[in-house]
N, C-alpha and C positions, 0 to 999 in steps of 0.2 A: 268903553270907559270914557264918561266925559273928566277933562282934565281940565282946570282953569289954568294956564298956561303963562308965567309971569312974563315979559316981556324982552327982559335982557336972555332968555332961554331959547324965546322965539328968531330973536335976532341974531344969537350964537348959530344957529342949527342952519338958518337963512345964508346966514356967511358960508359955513362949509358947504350946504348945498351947491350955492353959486359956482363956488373953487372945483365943488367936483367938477360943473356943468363946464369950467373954462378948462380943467384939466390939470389947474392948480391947487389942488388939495396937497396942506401940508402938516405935518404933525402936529406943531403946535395947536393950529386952527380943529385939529379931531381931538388932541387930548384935551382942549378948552372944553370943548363941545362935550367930548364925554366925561368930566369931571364935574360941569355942571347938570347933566342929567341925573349922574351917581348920586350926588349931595340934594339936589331938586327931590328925587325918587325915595331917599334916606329921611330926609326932612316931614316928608309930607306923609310917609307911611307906605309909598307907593309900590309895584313892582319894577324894578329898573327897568326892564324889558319892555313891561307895556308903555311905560313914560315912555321910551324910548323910539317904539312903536307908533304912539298916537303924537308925538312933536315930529317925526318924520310923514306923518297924514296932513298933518295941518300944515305944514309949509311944502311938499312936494305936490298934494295935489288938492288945493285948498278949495276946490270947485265941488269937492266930494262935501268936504265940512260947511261950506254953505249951505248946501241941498238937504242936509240931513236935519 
């Protein structure tokens, strides 16, 4: 599923990702994160899950999403 991905979604997911990676993931920064996937995913028509799914592609391993 190609997703056009707005920006402030990108950069939400990118935050928490980082937190995971430092070990400081905290609630705030996932209910952020998942509350704009919910509303993103609601909005657009989408499934929550795959949104959720293909913003987690694109920012963890974004080497894959070039190539493709």
């Amino acid at each position: 599923m190609a997703i056009d991905f707005p920006d402030y979604l990108i950069a939400l997911e990118r935050s928490a990702w980082e937190a995971i990676q430092r070990g400081e993931l905290t609630v705030p920064t996932t209910q952020a994160a998942q509350e704009a996937v919910t509303v993103f995913a609601a909005d657009g028509g989408h499934d929550r899950y795959a949104v959720e799914m293909a913003l987690k592609k694109l920012v963890r391993h974004p080497e894959v999403e070039a190539a493709a």
